[in-house]
CHARMM-style PDB file with segment names, atoms N, HN, CA, C and O in Angstrom:
ATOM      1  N   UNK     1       8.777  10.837  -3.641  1.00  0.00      PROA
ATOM      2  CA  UNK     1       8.175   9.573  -3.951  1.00  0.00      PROA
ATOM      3  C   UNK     1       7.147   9.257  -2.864  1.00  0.00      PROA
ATOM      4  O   UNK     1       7.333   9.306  -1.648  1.00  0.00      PROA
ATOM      5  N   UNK     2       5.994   8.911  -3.540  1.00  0.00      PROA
ATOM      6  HN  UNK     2       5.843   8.871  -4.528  1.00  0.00      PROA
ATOM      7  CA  UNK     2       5.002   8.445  -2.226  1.00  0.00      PROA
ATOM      8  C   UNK     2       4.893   6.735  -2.647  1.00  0.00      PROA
ATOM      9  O   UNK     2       5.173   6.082  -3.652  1.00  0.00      PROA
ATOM     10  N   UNK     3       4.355   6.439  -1.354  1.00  0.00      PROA
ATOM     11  HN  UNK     3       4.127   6.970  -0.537  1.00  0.00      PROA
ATOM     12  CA  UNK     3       4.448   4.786  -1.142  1.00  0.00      PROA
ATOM     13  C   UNK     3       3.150   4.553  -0.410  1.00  0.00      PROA
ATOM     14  O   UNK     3       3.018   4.860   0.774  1.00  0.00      PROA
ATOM     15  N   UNK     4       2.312   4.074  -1.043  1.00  0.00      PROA
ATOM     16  HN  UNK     4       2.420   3.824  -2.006  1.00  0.00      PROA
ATOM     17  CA  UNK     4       1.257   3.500  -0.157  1.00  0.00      PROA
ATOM     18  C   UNK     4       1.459   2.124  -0.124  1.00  0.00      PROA
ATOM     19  O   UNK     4       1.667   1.279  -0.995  1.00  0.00      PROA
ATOM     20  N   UNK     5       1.360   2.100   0.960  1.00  0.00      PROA
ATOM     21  HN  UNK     5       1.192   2.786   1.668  1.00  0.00      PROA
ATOM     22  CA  UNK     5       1.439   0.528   2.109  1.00  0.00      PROA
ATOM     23  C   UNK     5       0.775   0.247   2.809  1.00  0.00      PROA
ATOM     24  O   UNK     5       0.154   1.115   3.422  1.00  0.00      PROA
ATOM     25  N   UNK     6       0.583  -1.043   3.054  1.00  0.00      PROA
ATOM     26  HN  UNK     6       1.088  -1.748   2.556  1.00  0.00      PROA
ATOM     27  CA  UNK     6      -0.648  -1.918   4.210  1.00  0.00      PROA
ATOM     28  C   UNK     6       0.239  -3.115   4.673  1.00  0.00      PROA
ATOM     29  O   UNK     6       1.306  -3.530   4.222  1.00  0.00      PROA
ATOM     30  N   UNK     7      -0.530  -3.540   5.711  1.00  0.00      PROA
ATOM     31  HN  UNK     7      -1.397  -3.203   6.078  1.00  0.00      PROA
ATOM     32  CA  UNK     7      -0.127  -5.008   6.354  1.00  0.00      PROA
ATOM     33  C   UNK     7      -0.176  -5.779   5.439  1.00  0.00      PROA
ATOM     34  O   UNK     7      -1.128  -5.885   4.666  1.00  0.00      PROA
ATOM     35  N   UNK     8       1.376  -6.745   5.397  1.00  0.00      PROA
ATOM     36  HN  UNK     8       2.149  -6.659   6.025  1.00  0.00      PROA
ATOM     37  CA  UNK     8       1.420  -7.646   4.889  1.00  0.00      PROA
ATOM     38  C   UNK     8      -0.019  -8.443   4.582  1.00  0.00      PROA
ATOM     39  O   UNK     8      -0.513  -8.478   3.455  1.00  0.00      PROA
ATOM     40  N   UNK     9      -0.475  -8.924   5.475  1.00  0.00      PROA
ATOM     41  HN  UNK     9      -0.074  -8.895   6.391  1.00  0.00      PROA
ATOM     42  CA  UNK     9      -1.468  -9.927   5.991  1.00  0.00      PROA
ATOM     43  C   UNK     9      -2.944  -8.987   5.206  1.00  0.00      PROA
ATOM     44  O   UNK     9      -3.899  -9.653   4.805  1.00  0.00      PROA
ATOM     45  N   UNK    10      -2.950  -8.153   5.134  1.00  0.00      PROA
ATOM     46  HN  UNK    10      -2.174  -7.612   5.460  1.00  0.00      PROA
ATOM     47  CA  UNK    10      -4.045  -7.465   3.946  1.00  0.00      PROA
ATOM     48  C   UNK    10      -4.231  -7.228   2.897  1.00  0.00      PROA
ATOM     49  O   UNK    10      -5.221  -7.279   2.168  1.00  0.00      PROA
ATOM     50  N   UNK    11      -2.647  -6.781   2.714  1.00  0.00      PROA
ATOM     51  HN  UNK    11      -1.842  -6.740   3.306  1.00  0.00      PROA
ATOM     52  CA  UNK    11      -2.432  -7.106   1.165  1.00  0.00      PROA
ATOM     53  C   UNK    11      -2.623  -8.417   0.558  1.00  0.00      PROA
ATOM     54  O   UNK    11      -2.989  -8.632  -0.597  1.00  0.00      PROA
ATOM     55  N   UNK    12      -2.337  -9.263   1.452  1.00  0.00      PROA
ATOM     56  HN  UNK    12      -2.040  -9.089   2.391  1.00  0.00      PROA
ATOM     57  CA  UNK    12      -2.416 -11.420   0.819  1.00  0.00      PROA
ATOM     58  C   UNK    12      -3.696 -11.307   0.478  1.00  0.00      PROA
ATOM     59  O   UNK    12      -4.027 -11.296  -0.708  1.00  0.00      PROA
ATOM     60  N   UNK    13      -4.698 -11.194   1.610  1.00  0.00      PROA
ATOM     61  HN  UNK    13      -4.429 -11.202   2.573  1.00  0.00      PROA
ATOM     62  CA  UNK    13      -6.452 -10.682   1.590  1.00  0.00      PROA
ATOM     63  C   UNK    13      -6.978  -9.824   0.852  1.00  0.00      PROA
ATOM     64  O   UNK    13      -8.145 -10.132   0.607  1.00  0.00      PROA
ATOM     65  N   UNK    14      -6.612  -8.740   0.308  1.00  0.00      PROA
ATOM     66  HN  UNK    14      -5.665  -8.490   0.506  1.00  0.00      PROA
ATOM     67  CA  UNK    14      -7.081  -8.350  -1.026  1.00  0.00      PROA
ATOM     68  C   UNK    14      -6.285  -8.852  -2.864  1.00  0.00      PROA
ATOM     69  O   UNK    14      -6.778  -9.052  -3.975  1.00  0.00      PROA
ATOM     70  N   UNK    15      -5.446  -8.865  -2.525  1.00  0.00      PROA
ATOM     71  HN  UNK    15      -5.046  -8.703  -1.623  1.00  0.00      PROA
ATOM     72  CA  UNK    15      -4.495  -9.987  -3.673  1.00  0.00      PROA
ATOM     73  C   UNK    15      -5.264 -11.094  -4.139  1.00  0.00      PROA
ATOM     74  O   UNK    15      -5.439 -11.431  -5.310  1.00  0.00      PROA
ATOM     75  N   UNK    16      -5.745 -11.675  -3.002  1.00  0.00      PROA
ATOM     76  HN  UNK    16      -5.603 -11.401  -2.050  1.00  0.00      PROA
ATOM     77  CA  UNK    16      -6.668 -13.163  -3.179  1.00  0.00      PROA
ATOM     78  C   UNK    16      -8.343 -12.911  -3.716  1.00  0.00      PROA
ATOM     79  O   UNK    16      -8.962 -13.653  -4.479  1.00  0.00      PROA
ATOM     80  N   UNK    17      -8.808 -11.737  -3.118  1.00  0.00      PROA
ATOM     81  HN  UNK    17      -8.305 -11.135  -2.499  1.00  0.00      PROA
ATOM     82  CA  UNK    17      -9.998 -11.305  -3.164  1.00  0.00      PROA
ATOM     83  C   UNK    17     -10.409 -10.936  -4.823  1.00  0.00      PROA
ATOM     84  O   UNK    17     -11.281 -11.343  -5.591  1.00  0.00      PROA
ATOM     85  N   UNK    18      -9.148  -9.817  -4.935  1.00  0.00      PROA
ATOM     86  HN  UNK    18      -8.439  -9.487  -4.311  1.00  0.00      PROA
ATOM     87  CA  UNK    18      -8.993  -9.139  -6.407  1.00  0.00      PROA
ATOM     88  C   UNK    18      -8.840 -10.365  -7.629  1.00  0.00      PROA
ATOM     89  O   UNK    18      -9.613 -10.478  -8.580  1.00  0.00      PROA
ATOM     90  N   UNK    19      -7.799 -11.135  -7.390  1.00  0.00      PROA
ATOM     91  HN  UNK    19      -7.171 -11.044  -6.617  1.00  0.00      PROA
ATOM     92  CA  UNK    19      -7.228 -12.230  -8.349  1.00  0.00      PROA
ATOM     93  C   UNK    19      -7.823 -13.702  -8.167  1.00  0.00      PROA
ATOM     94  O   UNK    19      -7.360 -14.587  -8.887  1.00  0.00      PROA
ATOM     95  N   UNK    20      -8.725 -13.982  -7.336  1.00  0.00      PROA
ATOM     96  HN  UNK    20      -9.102 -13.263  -6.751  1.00  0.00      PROA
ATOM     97  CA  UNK    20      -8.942 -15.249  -7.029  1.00  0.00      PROA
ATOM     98  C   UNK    20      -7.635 -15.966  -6.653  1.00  0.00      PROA
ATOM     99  O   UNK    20      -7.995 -17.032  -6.154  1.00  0.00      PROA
ATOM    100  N   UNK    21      -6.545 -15.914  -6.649  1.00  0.00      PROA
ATOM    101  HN  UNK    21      -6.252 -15.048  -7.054  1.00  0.00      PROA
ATOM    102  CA  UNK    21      -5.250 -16.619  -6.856  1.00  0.00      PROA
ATOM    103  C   UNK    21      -5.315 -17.445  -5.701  1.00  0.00      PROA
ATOM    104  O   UNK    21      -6.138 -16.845  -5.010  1.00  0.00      PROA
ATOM    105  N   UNK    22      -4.940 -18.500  -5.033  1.00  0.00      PROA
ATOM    106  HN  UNK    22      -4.271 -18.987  -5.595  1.00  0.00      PROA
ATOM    107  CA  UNK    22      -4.256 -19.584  -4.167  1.00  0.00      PROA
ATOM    108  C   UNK    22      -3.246 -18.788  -3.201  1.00  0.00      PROA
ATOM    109  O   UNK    22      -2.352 -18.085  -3.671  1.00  0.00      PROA
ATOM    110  N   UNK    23      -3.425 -18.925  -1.982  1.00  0.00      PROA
ATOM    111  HN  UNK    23      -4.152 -19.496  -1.600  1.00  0.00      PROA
ATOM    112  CA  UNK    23      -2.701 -18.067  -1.096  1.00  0.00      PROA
ATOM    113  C   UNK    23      -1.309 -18.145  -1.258  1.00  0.00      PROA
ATOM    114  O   UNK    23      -0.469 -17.290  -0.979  1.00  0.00      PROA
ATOM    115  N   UNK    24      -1.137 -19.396  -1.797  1.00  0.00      PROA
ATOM    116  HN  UNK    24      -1.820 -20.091  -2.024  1.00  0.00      PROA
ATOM    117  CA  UNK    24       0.509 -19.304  -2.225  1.00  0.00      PROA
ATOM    118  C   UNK    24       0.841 -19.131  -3.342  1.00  0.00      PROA
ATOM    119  O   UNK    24       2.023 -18.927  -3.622  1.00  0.00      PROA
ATOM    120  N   UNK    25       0.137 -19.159  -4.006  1.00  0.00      PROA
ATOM    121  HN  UNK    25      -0.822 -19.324  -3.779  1.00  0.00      PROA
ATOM    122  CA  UNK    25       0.952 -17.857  -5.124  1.00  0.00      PROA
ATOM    123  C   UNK    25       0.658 -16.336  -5.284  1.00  0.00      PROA
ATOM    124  O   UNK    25       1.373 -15.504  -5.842  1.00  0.00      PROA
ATOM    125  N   UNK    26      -0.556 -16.148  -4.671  1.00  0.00      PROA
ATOM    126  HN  UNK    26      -1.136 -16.824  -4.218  1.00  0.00      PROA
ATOM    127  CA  UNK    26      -0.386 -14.547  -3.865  1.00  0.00      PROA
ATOM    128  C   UNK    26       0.556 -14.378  -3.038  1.00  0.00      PROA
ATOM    129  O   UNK    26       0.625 -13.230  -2.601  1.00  0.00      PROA
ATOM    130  N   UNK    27       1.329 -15.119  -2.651  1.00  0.00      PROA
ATOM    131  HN  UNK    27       1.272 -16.052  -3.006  1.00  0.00      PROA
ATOM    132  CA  UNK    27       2.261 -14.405  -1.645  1.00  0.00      PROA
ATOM    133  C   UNK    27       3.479 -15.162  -2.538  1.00  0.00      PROA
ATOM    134  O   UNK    27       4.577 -14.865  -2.068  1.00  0.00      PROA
ATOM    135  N   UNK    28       3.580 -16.145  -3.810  1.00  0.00      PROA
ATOM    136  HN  UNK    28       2.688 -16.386  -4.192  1.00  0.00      PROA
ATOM    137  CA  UNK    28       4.748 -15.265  -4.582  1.00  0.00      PROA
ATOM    138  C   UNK    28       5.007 -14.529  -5.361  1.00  0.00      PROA
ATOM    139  O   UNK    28       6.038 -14.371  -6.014  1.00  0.00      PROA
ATOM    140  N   UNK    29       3.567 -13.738  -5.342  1.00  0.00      PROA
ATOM    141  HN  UNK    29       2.729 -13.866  -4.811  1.00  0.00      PROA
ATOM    142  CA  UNK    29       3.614 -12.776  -5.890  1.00  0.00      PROA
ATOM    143  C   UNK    29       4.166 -11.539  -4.999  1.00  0.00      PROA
ATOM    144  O   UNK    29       4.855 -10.720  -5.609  1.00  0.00      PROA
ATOM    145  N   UNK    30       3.959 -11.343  -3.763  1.00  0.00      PROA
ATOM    146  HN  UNK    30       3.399 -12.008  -3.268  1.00  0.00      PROA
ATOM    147  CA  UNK    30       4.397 -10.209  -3.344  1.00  0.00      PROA
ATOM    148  C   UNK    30       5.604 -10.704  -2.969  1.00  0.00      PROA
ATOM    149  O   UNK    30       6.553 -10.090  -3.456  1.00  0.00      PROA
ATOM    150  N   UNK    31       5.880 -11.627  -2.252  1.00  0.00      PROA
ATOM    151  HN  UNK    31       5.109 -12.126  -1.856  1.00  0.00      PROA
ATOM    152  CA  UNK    31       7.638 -12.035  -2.182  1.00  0.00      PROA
ATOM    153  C   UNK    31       8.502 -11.725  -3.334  1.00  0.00      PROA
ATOM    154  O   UNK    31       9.716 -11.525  -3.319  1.00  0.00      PROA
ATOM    155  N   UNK    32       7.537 -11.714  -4.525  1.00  0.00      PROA
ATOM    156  HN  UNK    32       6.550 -11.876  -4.537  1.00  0.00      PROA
ATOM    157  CA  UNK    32       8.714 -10.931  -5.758  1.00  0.00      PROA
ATOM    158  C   UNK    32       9.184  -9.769  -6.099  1.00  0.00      PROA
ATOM    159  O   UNK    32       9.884  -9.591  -7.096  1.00  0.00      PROA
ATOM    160  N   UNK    33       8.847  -8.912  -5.321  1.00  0.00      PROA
ATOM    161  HN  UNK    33       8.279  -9.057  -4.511  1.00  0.00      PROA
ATOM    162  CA  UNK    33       8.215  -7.640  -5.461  1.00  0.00      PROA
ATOM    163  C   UNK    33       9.169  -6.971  -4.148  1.00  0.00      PROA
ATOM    164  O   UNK    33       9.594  -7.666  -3.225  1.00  0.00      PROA
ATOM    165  N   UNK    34       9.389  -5.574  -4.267  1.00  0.00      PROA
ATOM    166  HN  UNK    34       9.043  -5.009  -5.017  1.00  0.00      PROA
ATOM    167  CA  UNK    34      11.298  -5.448  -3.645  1.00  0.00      PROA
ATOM    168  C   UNK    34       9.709  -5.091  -1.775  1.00  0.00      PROA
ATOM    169  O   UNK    34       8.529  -4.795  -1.584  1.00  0.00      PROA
ATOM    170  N   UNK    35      11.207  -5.496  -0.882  1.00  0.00      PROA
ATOM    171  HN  UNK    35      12.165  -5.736  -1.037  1.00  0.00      PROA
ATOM    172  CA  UNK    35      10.319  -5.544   0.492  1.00  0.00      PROA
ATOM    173  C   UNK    35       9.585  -4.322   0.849  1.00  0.00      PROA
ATOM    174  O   UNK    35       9.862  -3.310   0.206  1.00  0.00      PROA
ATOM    175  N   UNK    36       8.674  -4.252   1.790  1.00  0.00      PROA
ATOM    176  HN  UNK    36       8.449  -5.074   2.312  1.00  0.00      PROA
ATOM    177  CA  UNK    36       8.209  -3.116   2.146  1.00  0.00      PROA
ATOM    178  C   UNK    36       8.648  -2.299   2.400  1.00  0.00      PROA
ATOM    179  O   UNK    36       8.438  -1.147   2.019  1.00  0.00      PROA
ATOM    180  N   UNK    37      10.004  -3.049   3.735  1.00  0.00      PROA
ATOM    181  HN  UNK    37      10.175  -3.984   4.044  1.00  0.00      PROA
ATOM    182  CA  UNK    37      10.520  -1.917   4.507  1.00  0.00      PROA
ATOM    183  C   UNK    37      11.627  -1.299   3.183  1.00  0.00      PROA
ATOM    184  O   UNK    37      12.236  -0.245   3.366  1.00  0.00      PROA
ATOM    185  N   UNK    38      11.749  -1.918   2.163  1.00  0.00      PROA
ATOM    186  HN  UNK    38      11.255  -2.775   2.014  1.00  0.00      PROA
ATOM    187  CA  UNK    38      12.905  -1.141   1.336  1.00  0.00      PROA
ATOM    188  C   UNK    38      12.290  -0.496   0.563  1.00  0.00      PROA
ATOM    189  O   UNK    38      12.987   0.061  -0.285  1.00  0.00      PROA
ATOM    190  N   UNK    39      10.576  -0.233   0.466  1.00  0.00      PROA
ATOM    191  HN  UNK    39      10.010  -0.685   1.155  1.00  0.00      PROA
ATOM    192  CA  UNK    39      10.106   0.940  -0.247  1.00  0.00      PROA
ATOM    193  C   UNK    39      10.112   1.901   0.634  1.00  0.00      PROA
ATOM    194  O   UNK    39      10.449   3.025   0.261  1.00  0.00      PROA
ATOM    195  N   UNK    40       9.864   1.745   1.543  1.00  0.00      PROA
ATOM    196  HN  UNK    40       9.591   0.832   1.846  1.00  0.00      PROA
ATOM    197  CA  UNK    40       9.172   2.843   2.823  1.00  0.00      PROA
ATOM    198  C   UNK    40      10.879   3.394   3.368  1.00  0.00      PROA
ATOM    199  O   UNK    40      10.743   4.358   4.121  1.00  0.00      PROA
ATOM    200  N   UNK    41      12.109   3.087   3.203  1.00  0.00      PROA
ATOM    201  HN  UNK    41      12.220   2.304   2.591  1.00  0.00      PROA
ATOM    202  CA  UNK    41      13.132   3.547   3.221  1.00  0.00      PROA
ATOM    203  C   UNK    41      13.306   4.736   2.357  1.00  0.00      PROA
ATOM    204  O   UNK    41      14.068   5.665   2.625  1.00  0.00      PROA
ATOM    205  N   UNK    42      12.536   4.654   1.277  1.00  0.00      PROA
ATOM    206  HN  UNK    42      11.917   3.899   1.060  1.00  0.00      PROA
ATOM    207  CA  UNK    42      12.900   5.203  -0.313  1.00  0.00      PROA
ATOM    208  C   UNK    42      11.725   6.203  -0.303  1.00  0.00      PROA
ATOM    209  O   UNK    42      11.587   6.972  -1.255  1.00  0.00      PROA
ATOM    210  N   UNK    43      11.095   6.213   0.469  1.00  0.00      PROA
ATOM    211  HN  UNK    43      11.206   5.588   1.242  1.00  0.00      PROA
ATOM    212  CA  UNK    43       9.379   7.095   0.140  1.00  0.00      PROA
ATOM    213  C   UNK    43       9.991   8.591   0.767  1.00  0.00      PROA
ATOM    214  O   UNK    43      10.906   8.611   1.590  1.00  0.00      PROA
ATOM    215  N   UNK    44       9.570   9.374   0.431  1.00  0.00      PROA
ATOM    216  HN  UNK    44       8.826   9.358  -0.237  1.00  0.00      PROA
ATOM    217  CA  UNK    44       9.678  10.908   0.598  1.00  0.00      PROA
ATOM    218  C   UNK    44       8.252  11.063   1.305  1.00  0.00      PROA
ATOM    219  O   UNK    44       8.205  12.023   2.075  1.00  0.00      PROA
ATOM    220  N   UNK    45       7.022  10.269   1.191  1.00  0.00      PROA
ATOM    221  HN  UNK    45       7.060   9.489   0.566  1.00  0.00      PROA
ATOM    222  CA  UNK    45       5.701  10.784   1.906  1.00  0.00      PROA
ATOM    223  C   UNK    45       4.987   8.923   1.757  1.00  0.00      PROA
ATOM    224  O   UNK    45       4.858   8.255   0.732  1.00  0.00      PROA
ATOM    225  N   UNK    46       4.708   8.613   2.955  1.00  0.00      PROA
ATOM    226  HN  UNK    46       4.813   9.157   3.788  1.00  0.00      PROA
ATOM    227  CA  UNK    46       3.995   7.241   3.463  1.00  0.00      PROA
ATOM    228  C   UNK    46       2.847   7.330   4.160  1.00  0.00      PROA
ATOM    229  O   UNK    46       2.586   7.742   5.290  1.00  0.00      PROA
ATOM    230  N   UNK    47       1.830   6.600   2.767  1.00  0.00      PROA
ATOM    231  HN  UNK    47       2.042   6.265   1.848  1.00  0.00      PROA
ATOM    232  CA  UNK    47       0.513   6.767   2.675  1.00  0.00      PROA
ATOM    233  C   UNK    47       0.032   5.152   3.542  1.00  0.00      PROA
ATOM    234  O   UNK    47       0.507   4.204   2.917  1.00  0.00      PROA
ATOM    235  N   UNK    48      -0.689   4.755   4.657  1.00  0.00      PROA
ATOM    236  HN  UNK    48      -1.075   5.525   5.165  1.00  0.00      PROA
ATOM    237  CA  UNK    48      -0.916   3.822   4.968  1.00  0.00      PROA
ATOM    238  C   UNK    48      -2.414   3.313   4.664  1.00  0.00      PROA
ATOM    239  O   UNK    48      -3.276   4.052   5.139  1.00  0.00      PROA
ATOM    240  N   UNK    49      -2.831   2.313   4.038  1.00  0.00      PROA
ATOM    241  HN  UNK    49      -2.131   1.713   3.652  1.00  0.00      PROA
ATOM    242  CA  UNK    49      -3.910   1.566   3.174  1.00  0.00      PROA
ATOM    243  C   UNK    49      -4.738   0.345   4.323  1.00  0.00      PROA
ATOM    244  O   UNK    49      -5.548  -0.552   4.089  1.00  0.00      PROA
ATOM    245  N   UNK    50      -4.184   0.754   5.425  1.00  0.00      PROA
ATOM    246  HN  UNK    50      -3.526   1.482   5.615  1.00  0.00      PROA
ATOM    247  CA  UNK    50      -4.915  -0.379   6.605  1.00  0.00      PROA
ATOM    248  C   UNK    50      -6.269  -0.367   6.744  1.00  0.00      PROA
ATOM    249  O   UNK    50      -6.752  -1.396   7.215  1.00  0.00      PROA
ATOM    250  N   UNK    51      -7.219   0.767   6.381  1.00  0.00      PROA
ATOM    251  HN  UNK    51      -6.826   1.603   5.998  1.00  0.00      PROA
ATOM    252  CA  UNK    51      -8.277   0.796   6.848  1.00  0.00      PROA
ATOM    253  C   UNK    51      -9.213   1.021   5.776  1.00  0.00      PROA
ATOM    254  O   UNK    51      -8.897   0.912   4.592  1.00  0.00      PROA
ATOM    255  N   UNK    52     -10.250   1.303   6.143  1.00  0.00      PROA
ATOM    256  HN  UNK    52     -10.507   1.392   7.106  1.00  0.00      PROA
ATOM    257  CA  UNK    52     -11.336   1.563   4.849  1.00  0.00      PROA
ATOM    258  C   UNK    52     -10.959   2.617   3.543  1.00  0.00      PROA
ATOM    259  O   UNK    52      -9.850   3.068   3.256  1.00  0.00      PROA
ATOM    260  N   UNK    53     -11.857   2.776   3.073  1.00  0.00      PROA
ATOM    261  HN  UNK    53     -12.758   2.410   3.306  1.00  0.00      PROA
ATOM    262  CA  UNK    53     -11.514   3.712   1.719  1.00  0.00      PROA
ATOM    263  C   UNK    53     -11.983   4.930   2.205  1.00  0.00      PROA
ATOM    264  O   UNK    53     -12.035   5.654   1.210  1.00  0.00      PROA
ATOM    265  N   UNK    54     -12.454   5.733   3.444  1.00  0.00      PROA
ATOM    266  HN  UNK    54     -12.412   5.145   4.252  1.00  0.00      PROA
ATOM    267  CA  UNK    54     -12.419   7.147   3.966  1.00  0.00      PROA
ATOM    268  C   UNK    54     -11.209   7.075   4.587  1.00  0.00      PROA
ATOM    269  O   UNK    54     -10.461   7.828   3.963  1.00  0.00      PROA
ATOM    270  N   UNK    55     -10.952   6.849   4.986  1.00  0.00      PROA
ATOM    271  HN  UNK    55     -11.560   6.237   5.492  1.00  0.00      PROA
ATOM    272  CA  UNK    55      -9.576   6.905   5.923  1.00  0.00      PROA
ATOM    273  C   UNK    55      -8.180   6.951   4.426  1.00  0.00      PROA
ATOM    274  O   UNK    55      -7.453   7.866   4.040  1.00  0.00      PROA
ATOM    275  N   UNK    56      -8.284   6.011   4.124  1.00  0.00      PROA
ATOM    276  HN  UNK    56      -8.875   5.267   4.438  1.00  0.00      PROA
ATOM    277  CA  UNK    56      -7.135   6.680   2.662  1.00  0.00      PROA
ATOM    278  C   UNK    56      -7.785   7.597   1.696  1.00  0.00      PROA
ATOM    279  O   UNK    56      -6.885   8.072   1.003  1.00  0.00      PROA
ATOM    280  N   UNK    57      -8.843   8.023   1.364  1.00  0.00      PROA
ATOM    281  HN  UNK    57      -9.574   7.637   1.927  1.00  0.00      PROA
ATOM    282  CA  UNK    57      -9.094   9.350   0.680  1.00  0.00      PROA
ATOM    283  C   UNK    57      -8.491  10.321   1.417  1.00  0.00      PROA
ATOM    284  O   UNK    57      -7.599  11.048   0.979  1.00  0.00      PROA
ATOM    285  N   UNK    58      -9.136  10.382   3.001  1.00  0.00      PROA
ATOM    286  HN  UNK    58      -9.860   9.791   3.357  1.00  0.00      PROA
ATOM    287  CA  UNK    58      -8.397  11.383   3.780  1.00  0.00      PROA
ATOM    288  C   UNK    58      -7.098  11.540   3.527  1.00  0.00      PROA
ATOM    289  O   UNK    58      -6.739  12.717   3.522  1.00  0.00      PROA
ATOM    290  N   UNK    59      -6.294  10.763   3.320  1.00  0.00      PROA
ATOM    291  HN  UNK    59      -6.586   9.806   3.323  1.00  0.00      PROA
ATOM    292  CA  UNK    59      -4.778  10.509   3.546  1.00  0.00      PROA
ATOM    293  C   UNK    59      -4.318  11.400   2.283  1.00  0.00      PROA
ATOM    294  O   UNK    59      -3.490  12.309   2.351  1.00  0.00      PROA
ATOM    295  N   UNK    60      -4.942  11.018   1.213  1.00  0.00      PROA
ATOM    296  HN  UNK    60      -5.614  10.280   1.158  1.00  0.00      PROA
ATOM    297  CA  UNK    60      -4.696  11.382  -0.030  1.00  0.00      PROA
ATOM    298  C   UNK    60      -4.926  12.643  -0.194  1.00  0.00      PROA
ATOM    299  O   UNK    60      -4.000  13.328  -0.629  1.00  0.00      PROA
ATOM    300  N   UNK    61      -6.106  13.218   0.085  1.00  0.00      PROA
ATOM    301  HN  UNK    61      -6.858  12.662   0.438  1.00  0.00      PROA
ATOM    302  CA  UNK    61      -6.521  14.855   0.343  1.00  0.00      PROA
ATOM    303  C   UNK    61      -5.620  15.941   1.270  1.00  0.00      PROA
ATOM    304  O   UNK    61      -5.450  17.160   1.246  1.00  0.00      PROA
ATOM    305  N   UNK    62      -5.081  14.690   2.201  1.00  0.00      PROA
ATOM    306  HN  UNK    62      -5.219  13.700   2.221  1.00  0.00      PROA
ATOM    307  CA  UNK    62      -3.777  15.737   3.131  1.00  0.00      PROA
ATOM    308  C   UNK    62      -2.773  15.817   2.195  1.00  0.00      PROA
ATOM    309  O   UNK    62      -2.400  16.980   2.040  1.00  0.00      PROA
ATOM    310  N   UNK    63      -2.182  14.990   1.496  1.00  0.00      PROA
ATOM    311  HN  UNK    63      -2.485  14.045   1.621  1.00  0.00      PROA
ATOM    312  CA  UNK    63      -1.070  14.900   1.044  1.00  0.00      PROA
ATOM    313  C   UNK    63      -1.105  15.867  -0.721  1.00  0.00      PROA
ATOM    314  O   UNK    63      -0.188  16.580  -1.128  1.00  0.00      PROA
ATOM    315  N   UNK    64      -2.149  15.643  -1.308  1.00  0.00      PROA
ATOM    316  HN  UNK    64      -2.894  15.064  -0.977  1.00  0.00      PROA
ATOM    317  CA  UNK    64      -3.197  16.438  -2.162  1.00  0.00      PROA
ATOM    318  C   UNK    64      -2.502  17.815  -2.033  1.00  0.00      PROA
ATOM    319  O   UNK    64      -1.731  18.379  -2.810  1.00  0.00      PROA
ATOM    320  N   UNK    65      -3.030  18.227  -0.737  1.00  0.00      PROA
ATOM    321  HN  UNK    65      -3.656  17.769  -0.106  1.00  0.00      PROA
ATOM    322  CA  UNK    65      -3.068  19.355   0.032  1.00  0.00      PROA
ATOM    323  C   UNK    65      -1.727  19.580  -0.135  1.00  0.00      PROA
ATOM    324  O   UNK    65      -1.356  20.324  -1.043  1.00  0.00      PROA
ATOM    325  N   UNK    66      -0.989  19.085   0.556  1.00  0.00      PROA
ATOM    326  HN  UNK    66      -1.290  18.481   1.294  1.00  0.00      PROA
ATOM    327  CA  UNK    66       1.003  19.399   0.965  1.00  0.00      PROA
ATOM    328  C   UNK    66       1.427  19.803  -0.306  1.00  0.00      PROA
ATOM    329  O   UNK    66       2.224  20.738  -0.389  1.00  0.00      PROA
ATOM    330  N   UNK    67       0.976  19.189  -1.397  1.00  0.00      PROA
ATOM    331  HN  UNK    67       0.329  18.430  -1.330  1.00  0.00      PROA
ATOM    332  CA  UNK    67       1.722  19.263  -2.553  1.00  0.00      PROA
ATOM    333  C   UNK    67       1.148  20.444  -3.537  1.00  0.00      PROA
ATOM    334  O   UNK    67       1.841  20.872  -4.461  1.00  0.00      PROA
ATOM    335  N   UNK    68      -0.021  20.880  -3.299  1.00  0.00      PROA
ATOM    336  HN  UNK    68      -0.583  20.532  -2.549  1.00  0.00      PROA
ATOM    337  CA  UNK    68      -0.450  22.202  -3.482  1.00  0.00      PROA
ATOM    338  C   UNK    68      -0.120  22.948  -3.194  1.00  0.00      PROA
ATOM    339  O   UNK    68      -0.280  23.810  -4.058  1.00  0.00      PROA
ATOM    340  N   UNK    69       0.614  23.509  -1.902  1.00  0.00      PROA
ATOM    341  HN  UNK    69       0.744  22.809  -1.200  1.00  0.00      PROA
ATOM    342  CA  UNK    69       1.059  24.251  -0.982  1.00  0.00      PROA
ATOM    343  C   UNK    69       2.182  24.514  -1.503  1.00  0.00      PROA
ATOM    344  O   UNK    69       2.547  25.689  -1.468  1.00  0.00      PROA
ATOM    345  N   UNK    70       2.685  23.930  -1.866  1.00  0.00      PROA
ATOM    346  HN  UNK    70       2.388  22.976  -1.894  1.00  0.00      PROA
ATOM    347  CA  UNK    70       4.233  24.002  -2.702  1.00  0.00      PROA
ATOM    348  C   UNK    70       4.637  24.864  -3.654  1.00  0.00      PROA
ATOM    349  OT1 UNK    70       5.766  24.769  -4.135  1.00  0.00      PROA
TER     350      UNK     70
END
């Protein structure tokens, strides 16, 4: 299982960006939604989404990669 994840606090900031939504109901929206740390318990490979969109292509092309290899 892969899990891509970001900071709380970025995810609210693109949630809001994407949906227009009200900061508080972007964040009950992710408060509904099972916790981070209990996906990232469950992930077999953890993809992190903190930074620009080269930096997670990269991520994706390594992992791309791993699973080719296989």
């Amino acid at each position: 299982m892969v899990v891509v994840a970001c900071a709380q606090e970025i995810q609210l900031q693109r949630l809001i960006a994407r949906t227009r939504l009200p900061a508080s109901s972007a964040l009950d929206m992710i408060h509904s939604q099972m916790p981070l740390t209990q996906k990232i318990s469950r992930a077999d490979h953890l993809v992190w989404n903190n930074g620009p969109l080269p930096v997670l292509e990269a991520q994706a092309r390594l992992l791309a990669n791993l699973f080719l290899s296989k």
